[in-house]
C-alpha positions as CSV (number, residue, x, y, z in Angstrom):
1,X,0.0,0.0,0.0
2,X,1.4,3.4,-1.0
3,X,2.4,5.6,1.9
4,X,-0.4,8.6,1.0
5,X,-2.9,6.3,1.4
6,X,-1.8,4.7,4.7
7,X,-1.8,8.4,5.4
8,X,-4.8,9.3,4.2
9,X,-6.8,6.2,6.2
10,X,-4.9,6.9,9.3
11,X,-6.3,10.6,9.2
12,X,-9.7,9.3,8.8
13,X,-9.3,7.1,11.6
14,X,-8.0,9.7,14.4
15,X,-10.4,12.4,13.2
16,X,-13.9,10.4,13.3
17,X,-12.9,9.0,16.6
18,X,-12.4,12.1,18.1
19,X,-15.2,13.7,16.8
20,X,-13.1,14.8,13.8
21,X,-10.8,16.4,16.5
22,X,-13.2,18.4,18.3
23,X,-14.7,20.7,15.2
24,X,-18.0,18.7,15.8
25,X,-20.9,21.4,16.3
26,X,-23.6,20.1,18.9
27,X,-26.6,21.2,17.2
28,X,-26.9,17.8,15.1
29,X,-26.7,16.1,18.9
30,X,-29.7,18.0,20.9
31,X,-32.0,20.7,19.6
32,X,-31.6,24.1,20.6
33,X,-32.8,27.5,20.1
34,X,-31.0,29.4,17.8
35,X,-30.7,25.9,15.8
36,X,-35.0,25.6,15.5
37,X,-35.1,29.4,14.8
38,X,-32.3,28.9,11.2
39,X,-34.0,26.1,10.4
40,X,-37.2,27.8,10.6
41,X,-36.1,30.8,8.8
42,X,-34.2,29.2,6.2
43,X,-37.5,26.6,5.6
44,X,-40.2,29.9,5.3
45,X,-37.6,31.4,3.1
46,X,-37.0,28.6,0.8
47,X,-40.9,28.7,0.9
48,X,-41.4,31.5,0.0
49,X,-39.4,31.9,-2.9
50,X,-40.9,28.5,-4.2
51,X,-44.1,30.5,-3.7
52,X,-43.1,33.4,-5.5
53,X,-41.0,31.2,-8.7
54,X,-44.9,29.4,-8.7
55,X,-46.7,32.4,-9.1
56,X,-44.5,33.9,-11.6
57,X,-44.6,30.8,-14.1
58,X,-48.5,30.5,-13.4
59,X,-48.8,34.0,-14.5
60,X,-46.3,33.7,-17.4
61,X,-48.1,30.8,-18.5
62,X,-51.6,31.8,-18.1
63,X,-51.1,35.1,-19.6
64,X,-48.2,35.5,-22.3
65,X,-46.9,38.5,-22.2
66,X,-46.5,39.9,-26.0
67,X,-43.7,42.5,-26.7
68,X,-44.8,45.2,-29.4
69,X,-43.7,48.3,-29.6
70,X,-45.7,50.8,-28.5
71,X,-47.7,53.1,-31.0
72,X,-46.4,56.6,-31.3
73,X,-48.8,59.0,-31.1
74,X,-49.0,62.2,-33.3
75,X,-46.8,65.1,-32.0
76,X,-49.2,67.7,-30.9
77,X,-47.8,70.4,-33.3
78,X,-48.0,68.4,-36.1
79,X,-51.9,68.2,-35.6
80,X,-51.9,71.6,-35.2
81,X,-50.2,72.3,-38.1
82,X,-52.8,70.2,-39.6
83,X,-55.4,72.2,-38.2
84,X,-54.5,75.4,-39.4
85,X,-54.2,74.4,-43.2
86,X,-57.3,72.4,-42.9
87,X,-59.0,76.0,-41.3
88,X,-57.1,78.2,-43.9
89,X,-58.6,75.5,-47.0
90,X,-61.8,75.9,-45.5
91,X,-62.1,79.8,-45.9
92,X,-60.3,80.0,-49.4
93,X,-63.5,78.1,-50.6
């Protein structure tokens, strides 16, 4: 057996016996506060944004949005304009 992998086993022996030498966080051995309040907030948060993601592909799906470009409206001087000549042909008459 190569010496890295001798190594590498003997590691893994000494660290999961000691709890991988002491690094170990308690929270995964009793329930505590803090602990029940992250995995509350992280689980309505995940929720929510599921909720949300839903909503948005129900919608999309539902109602397509179609992307046309907006009609321009006349320029309020140019009716104007069109305005006067139309007055000015109705008196020449």
């Amino acid at each position: 057996m190569p010496p890295i992998v001798a190594e590498v086993i003997r590691l893994l022996w000494i660290g999961s016996s000691s709890g991988w030498f002491g690094l170990g966080c308690p929270a995964h051995c009793s329930a505590s506060g803090p602990l029940l309040i992250s995995v509350f907030v992280s689980g309505f948060g995940v929720g929510a944004l599921s909720l949300l993601a839903f909503l948005w592909t129900f919608r999309q799906t539902l109602f397509p949005q179609t992307f046309e470009p907006p009609l321009v409206p006349k320029r309020p001087s140019s009716l104007r304009l069109a305005g006067y000549l139309h007055e000015r042909s109705a008196r020449t008459d």
